[in-house]
DRENTORKOL-3810 file (N, C-alpha, C; in nm, 4 decimals):
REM DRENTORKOL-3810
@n.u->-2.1803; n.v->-1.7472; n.w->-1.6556; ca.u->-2.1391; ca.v->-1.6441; ca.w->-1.5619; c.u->-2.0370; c.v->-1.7051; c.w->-1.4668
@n.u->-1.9064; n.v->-1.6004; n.w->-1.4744; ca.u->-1.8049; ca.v->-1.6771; ca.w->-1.3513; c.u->-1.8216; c.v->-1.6031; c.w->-1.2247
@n.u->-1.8102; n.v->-1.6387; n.w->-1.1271; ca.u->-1.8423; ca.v->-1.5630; ca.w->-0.9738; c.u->-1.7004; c.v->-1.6058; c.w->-0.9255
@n.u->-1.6629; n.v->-1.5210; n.w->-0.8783; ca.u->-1.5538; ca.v->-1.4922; ca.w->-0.7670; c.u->-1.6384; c.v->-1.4881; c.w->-0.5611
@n.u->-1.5638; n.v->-1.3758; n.w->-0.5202; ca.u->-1.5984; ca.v->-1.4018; ca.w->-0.3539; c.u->-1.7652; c.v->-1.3200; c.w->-0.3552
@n.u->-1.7217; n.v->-1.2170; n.w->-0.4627; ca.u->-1.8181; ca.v->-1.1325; ca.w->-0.4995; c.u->-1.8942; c.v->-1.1078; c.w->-0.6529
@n.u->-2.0671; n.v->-1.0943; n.w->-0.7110; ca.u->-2.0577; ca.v->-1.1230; ca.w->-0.8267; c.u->-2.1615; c.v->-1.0057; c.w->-0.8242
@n.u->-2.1454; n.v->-0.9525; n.w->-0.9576; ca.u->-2.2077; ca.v->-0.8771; ca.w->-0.9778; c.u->-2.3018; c.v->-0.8429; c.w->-1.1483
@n.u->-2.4132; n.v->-0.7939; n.w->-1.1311; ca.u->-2.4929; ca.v->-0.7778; ca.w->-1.2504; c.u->-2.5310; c.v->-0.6383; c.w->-1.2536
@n.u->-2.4928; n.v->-0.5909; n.w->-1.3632; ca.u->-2.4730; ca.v->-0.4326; ca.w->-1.3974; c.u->-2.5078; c.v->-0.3976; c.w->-1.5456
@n.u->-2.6505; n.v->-0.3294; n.w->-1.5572; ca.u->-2.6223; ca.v->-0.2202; ca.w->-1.6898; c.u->-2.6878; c.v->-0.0751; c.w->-1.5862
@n.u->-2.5791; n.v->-0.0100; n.w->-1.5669; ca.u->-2.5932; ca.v->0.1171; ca.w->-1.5046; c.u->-2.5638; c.v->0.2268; c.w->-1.5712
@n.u->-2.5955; n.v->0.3215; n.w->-1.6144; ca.u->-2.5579; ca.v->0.4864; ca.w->-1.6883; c.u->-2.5160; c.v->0.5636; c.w->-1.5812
@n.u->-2.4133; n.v->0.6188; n.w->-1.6160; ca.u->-2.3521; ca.v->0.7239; ca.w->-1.4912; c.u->-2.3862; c.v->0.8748; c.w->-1.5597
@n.u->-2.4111; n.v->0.9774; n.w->-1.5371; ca.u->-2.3684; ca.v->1.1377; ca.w->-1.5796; c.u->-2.3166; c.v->1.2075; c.w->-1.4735
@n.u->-2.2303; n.v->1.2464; n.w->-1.5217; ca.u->-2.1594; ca.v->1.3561; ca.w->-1.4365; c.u->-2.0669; c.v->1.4234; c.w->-1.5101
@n.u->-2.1248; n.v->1.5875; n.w->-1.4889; ca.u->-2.0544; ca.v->1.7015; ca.w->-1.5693; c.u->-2.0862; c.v->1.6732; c.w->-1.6886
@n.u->-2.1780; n.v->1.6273; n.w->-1.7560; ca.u->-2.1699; ca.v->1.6069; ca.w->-1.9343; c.u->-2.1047; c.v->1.4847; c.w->-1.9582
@n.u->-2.0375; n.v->1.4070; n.w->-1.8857; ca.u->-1.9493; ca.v->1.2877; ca.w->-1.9397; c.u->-2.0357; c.v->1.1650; c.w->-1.8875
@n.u->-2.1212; n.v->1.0875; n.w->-2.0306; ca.u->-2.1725; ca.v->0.9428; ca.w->-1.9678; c.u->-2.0837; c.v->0.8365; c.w->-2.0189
@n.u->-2.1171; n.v->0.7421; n.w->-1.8896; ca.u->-2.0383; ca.v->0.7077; ca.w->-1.8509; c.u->-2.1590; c.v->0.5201; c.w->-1.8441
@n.u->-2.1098; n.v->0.4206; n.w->-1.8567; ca.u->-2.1958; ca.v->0.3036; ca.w->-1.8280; c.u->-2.1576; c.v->0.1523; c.w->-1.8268
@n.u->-2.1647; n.v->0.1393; n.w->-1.6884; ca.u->-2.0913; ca.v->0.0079; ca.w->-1.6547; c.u->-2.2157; c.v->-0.1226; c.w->-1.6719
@n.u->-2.1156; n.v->-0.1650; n.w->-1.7265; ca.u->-2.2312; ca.v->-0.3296; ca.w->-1.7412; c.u->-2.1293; c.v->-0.4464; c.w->-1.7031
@n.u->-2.2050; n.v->-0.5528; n.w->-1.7245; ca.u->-2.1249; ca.v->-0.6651; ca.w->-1.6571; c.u->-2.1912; c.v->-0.7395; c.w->-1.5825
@n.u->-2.1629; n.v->-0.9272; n.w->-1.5621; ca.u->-2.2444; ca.v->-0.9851; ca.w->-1.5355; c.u->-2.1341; c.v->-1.1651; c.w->-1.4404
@n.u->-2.1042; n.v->-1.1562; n.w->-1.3222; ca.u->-2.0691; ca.v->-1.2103; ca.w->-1.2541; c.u->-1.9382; c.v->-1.1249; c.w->-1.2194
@n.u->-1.8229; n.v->-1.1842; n.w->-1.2237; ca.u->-1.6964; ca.v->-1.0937; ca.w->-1.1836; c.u->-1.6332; c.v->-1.0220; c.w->-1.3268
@n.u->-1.6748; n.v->-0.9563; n.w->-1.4248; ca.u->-1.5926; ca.v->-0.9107; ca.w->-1.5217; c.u->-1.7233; c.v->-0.7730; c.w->-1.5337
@n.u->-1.6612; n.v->-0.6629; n.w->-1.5309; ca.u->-1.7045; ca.v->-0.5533; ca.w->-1.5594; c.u->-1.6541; c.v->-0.5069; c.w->-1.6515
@n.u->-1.7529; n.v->-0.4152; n.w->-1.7176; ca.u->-1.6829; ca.v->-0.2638; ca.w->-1.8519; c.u->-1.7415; c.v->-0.1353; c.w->-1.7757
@n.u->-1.6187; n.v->-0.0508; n.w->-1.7941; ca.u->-1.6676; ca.v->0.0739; ca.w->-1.7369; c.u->-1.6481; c.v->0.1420; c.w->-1.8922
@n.u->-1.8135; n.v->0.1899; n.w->-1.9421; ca.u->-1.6887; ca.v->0.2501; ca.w->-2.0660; c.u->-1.7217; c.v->0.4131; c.w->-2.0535
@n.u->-1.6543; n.v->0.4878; n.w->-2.1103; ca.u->-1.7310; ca.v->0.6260; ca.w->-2.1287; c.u->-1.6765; c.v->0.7069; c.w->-2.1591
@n.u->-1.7373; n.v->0.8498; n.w->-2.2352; ca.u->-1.7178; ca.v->0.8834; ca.w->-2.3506; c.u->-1.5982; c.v->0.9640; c.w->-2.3767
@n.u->-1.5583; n.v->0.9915; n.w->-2.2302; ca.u->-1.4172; ca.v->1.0593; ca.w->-2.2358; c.u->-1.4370; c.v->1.0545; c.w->-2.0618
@n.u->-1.3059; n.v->0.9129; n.w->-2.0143; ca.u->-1.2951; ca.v->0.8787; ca.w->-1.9503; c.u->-1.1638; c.v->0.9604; c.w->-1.8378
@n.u->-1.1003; n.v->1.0780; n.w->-1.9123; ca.u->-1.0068; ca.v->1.1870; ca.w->-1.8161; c.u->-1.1419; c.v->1.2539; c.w->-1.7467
@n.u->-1.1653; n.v->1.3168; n.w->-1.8147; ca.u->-1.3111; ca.v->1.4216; ca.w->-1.7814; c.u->-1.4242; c.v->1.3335; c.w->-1.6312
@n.u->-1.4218; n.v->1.1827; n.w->-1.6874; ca.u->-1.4671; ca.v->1.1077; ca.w->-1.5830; c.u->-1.4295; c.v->1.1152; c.w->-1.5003
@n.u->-1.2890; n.v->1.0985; n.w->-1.4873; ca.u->-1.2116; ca.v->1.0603; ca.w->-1.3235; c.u->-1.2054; c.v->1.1826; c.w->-1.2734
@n.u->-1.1645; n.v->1.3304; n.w->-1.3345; ca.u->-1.1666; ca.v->1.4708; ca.w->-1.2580; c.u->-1.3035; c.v->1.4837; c.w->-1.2046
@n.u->-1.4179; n.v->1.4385; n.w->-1.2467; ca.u->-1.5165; ca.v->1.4900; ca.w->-1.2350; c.u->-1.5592; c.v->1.3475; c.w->-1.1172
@n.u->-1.5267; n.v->1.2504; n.w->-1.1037; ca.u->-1.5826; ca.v->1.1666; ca.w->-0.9920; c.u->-1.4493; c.v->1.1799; c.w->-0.8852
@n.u->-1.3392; n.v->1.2527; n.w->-0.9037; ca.u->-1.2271; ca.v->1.2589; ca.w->-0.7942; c.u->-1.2598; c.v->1.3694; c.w->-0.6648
@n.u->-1.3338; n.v->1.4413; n.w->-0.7557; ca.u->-1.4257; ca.v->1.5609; ca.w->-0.6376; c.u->-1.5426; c.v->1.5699; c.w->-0.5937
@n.u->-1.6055; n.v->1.4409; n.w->-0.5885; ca.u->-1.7179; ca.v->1.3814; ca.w->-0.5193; c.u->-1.6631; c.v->1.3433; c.w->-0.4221
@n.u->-1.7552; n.v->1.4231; n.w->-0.2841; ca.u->-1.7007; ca.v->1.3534; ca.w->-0.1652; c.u->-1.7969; c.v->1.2336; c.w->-0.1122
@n.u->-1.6786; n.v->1.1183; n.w->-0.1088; ca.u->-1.7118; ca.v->0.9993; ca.w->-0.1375; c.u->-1.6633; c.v->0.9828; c.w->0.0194
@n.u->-1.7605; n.v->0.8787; n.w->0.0828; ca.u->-1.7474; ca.v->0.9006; ca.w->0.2178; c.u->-1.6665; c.v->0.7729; c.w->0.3003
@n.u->-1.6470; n.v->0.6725; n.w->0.2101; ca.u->-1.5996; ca.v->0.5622; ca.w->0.2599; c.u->-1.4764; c.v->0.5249; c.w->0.1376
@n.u->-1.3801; n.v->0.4365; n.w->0.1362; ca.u->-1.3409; ca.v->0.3628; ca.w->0.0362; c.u->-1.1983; c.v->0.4172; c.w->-0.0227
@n.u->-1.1210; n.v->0.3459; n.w->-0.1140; ca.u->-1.0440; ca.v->0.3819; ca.w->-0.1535; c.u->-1.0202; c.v->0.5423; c.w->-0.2350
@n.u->-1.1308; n.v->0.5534; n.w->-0.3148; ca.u->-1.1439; ca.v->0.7132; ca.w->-0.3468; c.u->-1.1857; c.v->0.7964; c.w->-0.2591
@n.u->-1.1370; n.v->0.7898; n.w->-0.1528; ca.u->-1.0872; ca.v->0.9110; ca.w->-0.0412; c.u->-1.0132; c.v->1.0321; c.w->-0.0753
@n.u->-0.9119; n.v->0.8943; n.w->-0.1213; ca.u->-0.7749; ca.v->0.9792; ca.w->-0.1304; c.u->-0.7430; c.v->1.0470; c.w->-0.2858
@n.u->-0.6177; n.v->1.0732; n.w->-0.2547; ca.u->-0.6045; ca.v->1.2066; ca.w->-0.4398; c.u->-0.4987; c.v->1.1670; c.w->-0.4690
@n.u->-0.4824; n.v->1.1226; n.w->-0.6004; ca.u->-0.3727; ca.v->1.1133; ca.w->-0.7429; c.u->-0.3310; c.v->0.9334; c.w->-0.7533
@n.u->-0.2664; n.v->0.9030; n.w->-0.8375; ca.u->-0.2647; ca.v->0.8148; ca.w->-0.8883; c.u->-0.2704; c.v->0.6641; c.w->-0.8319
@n.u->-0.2067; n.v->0.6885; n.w->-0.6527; ca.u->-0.2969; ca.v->0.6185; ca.w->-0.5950; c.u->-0.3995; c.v->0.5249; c.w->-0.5796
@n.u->-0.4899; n.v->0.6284; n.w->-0.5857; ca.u->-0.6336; ca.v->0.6032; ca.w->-0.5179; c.u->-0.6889; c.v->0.5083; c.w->-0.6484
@n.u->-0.6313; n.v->0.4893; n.w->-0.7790; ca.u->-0.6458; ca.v->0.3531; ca.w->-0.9220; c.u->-0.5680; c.v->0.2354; c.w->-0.8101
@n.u->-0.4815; n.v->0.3103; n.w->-0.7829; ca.u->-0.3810; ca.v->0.1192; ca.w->-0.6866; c.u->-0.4519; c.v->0.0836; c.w->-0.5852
@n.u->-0.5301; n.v->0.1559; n.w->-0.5230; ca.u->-0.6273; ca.v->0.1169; ca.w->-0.4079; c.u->-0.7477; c.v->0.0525; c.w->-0.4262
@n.u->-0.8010; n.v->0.1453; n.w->-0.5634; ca.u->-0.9216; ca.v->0.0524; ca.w->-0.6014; c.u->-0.9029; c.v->-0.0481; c.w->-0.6704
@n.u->-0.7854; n.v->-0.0814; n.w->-0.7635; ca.u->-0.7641; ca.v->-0.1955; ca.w->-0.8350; c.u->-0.7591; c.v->-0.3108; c.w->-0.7264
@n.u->-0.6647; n.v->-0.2679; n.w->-0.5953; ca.u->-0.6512; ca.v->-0.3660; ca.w->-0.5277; c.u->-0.7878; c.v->-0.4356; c.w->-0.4726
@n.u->-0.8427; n.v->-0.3008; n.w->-0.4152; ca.u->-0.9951; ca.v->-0.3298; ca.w->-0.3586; c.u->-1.0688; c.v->-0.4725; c.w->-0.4250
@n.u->-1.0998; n.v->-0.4463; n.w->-0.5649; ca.u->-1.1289; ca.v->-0.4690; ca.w->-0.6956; c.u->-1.0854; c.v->-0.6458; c.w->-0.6598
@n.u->-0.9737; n.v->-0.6587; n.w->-0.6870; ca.u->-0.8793; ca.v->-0.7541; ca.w->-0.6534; c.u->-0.9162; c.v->-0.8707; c.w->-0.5722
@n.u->-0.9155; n.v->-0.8082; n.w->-0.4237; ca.u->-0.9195; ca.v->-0.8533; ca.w->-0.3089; c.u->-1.1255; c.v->-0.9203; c.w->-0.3102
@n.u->-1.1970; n.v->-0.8956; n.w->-0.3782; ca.u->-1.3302; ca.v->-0.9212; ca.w->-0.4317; c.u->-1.3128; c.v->-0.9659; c.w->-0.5323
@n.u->-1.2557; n.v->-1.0145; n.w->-0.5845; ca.u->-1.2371; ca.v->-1.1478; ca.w->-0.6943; c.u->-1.2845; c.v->-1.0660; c.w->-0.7856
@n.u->-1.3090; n.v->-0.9220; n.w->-0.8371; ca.u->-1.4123; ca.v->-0.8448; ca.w->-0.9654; c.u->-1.2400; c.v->-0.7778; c.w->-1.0508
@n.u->-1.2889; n.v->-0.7582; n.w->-1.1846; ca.u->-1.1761; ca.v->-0.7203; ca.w->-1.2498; c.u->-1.2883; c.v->-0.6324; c.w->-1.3426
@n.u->-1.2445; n.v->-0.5131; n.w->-1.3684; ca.u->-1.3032; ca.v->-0.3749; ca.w->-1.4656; c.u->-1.2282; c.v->-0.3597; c.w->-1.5747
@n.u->-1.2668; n.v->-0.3713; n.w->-1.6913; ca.u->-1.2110; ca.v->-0.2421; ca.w->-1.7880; c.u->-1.2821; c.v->-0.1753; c.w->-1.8095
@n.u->-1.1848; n.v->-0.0597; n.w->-1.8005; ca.u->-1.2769; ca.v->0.0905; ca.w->-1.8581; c.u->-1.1973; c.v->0.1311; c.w->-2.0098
@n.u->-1.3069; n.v->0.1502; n.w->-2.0657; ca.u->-1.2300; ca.v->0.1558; ca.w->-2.2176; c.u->-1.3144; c.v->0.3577; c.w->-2.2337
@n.u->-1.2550; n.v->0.3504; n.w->-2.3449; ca.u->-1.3395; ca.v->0.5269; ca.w->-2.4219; c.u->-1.2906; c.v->0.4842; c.w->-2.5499
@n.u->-1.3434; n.v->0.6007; n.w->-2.5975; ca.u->-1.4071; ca.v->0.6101; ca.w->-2.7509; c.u->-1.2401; c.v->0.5192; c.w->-2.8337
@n.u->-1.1485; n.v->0.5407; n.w->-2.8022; ca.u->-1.0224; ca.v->0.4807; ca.w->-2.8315; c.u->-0.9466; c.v->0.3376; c.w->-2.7731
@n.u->-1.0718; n.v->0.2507; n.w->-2.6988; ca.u->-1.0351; ca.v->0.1246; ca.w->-2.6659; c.u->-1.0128; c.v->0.1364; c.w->-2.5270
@n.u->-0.9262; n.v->-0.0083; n.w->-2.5011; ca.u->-0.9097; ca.v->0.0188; ca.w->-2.3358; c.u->-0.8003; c.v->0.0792; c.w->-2.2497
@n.u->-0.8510; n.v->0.1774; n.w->-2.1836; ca.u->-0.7938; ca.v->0.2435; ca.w->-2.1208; c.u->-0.6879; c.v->0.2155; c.w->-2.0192
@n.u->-0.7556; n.v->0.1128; n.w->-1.9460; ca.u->-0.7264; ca.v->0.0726; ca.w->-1.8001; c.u->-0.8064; c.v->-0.0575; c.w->-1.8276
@n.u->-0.6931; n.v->-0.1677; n.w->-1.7077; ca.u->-0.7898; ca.v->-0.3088; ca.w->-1.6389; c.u->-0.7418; c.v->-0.2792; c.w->-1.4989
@n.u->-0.8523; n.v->-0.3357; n.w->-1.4609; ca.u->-0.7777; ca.v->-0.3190; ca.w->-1.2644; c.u->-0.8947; c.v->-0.4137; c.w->-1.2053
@n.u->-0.7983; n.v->-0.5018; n.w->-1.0981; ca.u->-0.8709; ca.v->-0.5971; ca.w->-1.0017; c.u->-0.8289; c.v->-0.7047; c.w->-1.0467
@n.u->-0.8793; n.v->-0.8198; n.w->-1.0369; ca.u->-0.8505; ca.v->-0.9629; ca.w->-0.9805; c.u->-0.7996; c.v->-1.0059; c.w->-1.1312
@n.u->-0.7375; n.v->-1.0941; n.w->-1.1601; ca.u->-0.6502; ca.v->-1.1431; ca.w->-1.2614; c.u->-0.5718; c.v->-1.0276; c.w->-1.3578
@n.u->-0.5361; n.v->-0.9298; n.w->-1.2823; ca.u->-0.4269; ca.v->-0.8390; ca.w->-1.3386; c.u->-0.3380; c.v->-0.8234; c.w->-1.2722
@n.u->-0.1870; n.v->-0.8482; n.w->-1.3219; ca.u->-0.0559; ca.v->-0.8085; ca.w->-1.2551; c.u->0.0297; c.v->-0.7531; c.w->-1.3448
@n.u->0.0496; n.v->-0.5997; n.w->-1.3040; ca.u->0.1322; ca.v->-0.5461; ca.w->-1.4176; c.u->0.2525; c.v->-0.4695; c.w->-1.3105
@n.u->0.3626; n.v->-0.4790; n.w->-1.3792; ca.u->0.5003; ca.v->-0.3941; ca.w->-1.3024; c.u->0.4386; c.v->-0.2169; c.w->-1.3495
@n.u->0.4062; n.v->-0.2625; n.w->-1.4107; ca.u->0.4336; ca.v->-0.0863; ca.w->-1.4769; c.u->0.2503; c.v->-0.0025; c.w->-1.3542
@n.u->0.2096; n.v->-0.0689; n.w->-1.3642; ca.u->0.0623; ca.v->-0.0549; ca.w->-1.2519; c.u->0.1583; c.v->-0.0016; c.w->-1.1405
@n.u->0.2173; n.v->-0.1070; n.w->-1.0511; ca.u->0.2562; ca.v->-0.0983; ca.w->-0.9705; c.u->0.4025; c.v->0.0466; c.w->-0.9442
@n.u->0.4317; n.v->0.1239; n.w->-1.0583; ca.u->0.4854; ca.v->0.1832; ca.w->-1.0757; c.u->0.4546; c.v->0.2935; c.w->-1.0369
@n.u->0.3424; n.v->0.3016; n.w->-1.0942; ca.u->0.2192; ca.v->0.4039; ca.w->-1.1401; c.u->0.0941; c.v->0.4296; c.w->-1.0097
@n.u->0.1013; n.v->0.3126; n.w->-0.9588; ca.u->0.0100; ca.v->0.3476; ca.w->-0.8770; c.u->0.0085; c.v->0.3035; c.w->-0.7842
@n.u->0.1157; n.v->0.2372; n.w->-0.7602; ca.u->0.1405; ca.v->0.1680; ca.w->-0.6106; c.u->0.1073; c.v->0.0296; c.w->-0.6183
@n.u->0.0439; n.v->-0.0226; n.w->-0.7490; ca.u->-0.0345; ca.v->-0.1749; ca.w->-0.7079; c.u->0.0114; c.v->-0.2150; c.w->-0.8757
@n.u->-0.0173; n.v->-0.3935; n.w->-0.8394; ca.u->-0.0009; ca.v->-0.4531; ca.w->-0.9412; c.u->-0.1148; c.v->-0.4912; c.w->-1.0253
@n.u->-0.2393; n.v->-0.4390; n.w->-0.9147; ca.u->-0.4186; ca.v->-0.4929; ca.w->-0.9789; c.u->-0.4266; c.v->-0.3818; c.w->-1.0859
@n.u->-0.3698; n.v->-0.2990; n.w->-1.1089; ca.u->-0.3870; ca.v->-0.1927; ca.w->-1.2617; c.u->-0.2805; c.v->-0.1758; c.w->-1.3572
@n.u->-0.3445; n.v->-0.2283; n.w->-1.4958; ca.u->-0.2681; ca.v->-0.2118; ca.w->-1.5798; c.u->-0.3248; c.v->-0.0898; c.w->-1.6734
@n.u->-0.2427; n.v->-0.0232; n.w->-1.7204; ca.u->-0.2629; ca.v->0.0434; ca.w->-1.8112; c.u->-0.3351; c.v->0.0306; c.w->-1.9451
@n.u->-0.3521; n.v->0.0573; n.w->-2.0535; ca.u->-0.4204; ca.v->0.0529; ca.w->-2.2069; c.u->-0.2754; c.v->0.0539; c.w->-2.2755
@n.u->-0.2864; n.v->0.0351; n.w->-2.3849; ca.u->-0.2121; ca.v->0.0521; ca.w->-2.4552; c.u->-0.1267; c.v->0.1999; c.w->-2.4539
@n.u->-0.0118; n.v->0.2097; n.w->-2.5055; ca.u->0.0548; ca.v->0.3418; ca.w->-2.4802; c.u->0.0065; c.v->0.4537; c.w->-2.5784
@n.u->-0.0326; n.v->0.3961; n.w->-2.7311; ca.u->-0.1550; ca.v->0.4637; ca.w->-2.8141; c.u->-0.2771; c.v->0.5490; c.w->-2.7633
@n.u->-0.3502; n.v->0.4527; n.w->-2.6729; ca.u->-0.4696; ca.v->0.4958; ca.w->-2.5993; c.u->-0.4904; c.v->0.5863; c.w->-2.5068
@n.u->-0.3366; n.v->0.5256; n.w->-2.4001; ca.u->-0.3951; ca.v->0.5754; ca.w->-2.2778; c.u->-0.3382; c.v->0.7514; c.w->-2.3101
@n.u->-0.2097; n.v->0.7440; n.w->-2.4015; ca.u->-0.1529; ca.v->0.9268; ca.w->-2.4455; c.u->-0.2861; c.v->0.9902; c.w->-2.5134
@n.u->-0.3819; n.v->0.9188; n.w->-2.6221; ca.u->-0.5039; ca.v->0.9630; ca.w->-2.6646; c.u->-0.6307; c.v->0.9741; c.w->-2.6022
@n.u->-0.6089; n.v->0.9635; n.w->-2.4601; ca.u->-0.7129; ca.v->0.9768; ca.w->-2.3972; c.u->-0.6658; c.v->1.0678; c.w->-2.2941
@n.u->-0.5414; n.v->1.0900; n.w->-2.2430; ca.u->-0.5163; ca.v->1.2180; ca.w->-2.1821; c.u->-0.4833; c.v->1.3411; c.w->-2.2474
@n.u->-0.4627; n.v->1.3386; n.w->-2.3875; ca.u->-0.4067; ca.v->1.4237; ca.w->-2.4546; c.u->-0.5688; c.v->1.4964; c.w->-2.4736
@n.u->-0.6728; n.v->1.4119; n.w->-2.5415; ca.u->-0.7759; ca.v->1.4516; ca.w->-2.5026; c.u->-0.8565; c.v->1.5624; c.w->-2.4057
@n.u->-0.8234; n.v->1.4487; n.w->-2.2862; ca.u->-0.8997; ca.v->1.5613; ca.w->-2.1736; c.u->-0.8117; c.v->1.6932; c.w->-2.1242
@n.u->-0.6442; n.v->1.6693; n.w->-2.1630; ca.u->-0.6120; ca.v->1.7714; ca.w->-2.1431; c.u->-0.6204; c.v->1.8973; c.w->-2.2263
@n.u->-0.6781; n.v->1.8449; n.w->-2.3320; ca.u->-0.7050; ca.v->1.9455; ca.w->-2.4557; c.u->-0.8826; c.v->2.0488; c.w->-2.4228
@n.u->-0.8884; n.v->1.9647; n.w->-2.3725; ca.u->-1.0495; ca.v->1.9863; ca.w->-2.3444; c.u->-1.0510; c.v->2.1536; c.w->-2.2323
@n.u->-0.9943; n.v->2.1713; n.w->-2.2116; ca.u->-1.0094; ca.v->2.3112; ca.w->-2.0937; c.u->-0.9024; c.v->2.4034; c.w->-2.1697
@n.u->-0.9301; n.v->2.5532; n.w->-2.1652; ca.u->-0.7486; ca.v->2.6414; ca.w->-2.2069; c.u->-0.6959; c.v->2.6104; c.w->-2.1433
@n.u->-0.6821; n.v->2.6209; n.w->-1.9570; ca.u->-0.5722; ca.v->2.5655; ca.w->-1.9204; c.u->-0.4920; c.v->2.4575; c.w->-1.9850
@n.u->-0.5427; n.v->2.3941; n.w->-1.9894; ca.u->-0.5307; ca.v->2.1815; ca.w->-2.0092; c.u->-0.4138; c.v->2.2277; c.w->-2.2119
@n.u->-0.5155; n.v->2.2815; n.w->-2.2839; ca.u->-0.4491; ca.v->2.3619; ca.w->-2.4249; c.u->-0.3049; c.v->2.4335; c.w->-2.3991
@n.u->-0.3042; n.v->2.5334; n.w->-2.2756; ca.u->-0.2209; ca.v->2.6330; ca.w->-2.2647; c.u->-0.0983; c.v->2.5104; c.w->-2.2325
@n.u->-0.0863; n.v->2.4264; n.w->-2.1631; ca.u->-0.0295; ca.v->2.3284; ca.w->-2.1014; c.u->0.0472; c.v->2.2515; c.w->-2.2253
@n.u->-0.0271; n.v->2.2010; n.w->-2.2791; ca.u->-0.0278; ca.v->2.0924; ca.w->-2.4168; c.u->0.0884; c.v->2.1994; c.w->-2.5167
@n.u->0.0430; n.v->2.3320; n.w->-2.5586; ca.u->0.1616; ca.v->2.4346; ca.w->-2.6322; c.u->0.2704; c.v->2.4671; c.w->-2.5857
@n.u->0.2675; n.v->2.4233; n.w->-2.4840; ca.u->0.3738; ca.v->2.5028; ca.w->-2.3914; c.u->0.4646; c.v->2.4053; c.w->-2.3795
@n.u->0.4477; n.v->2.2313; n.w->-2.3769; ca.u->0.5031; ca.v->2.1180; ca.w->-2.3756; c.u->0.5033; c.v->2.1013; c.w->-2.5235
@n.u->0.4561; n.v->2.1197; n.w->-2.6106; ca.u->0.4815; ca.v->2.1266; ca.w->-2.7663; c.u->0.6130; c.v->2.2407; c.w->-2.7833
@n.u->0.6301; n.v->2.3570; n.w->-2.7330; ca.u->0.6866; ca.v->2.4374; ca.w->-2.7989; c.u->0.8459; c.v->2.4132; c.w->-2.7238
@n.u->0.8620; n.v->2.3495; n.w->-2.5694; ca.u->0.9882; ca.v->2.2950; ca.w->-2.4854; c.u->1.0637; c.v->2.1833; c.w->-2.5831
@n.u->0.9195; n.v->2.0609; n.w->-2.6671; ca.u->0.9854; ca.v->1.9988; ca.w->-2.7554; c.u->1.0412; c.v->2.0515; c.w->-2.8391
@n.u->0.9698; n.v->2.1228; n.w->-2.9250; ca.u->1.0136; ca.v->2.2101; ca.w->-3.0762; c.u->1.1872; c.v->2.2440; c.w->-3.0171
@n.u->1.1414; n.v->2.3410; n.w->-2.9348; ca.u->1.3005; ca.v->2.3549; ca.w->-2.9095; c.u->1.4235; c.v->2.3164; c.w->-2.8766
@n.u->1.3804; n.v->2.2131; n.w->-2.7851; ca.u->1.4807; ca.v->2.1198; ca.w->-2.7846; c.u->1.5542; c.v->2.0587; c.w->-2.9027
@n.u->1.4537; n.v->2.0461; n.w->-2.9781; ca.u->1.4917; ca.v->1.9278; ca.w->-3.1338; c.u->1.5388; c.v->2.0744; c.w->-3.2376
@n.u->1.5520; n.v->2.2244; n.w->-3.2264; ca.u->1.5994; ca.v->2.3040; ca.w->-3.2929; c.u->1.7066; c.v->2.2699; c.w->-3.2261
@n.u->1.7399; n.v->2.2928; n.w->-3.0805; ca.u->1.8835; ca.v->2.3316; ca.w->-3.0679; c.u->1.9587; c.v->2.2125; c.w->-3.1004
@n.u->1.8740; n.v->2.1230; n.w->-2.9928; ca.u->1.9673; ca.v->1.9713; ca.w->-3.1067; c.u->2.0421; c.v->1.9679; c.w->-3.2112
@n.u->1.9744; n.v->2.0194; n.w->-3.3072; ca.u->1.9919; ca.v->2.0034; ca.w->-3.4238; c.u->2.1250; c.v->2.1487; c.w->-3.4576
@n.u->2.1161; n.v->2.2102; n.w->-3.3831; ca.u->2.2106; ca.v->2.3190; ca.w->-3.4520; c.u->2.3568; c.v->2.2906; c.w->-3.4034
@n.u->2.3431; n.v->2.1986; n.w->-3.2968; ca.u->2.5095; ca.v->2.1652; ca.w->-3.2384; c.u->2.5519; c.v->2.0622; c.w->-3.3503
END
């Protein structure tokens, strides 16, 4: 077991809204994994959470907690059914994090994953569907007219 400022020992099950969710981990390296990890974050972004970096709303509040994360020597991946999603906290420095979310403690998943895991949850509601056709059909057309000049 490696320990940082802070160490931690975790097999915890989360539910919320239908989506489990279960972090384990044992000195400073955590897994957050779960089973559809969009559905996770909408559904823990509207918990009013009374202290901490998830205060706040949108992409953010990943650069706040990665940093948090960080600044406590602990580093997370959260993976779903398609690998890892996200790393964030202490031995991660990514430009493209810092792009994205204000910080360099979160990196992204692969570009495979992380489009298959939002494409996912955005599929998951009609809205989220109505959204997804509607950005399918702006492509389609684009690549018709393209094509006719």
């Amino acid at each position: 077991m490696s320990t940082g400022p802070f160490a931690v020992r975790a097999d915890l099950t989360l539910q919320a809204d239908g989506v489990t969710a279960r972090l384990t981990g044992d000195g400073d390296r955590l897994t957050l994994d779960a089973s559809d990890p969009w559905a996770l974050w909408r559904a823990a972004a509207v918990l009013p959470w009374p202290v901490g970096p998830t205060t706040g709303r949108g992409p953010s509040v990943l650069g706040d907690l990665g940093s948090a994360l960080a600044q406590q020597g602990l580093h997370v991946d959260v993976t779903g059914p398609g690998g890892r999603v996200a790393e964030l906290g202490a031995g991660v420095t990514s430009p493209l994090g810092r792009l994205l979310t204000g910080s360099t403690a979160v990196r992204p998943g692969s570009a495979r994953t992380v489009a298959a895991t939002v494409t996912s949850g955005l599929t998951a509601s009609p809205r989220g569907r109505r959204a997804v056709a509607l950005g399918l059909a702006v492509v389609v057309a684009a690549v018709v007219l393209r094509r006719r000049r």
